[in-house]
C-alpha positions, 0 to 999 in steps of 0.5 A, spaced: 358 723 823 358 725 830 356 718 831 362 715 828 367 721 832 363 718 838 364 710 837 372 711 836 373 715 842 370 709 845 374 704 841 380 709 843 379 708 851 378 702 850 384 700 846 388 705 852 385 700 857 388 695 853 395 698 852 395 699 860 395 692 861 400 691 857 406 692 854 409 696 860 416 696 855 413 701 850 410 708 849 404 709 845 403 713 839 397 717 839 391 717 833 392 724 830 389 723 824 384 718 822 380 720 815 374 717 817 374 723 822 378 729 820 377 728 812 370 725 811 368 724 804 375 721 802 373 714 798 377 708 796 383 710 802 382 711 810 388 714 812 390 713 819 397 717 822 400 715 828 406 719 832 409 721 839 416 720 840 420 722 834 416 717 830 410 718 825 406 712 823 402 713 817 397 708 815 393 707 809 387 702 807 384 701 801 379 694 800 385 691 797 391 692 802 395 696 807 400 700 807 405 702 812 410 708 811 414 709 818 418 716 818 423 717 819 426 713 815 430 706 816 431 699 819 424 698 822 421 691 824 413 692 825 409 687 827 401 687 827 397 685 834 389 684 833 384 681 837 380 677 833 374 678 838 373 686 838 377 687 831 382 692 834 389 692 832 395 695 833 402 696 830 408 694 833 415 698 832 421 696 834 429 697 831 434 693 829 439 694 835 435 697 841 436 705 838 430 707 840 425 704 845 419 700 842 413 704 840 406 701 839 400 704 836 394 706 840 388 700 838 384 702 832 379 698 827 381 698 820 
């Protein structure tokens, strides 16, 4: 298990690398829980919550989809960016309106 904790935190310097080459016009939201990490032995689902900037993203994936539940609540666009190559993904946010700045996900594998 020690591996795996090892393995994300380089896939998360990685992506934070990714993120500071681009996308200059959003803030990040950080990792603050991943179920692979901080509730291992959770079967069928992994969790993953996202939060700064007044936002929370909360993710979950099961072998059949994933869903998304942004808090708080209302109009949001959110757009799914990956990289083929490596499997990272990340998740854009944005408001209808320009009321809150864009935010983006920090880079992960699902």
């Amino acid at each position: 298990m020690e591996r795996a904790g090892e393995q994300i935190a380089v896939l998360r310097s990685i992506g934070y690398a990714a993120f500071g080459r681009h996308d200059r016009d959003v803030d990040i939201l950080d990792l603050v829980f991943d179920s692979l990490v901080d509730a291992p032995g959770t079967e069928g689902v992994r969790r993953l919550r996202f939060a700064g900037q007044g936002v929370t993203l909360t993710v979950d994936r099961t072998a059949c989809d994933v869903e998304l539940r942004v808090s708080p609540a209302g109009p949001v666009v959110v757009e799914a960016c990956g990289d083929e190559a490596t499997g990272l993904v990340s998740f854009v946010l944005s408001w209808p309106g320009g009321l809150q700045r864009p935010v983006r996900t920090a880079w992960i594998i699902l």
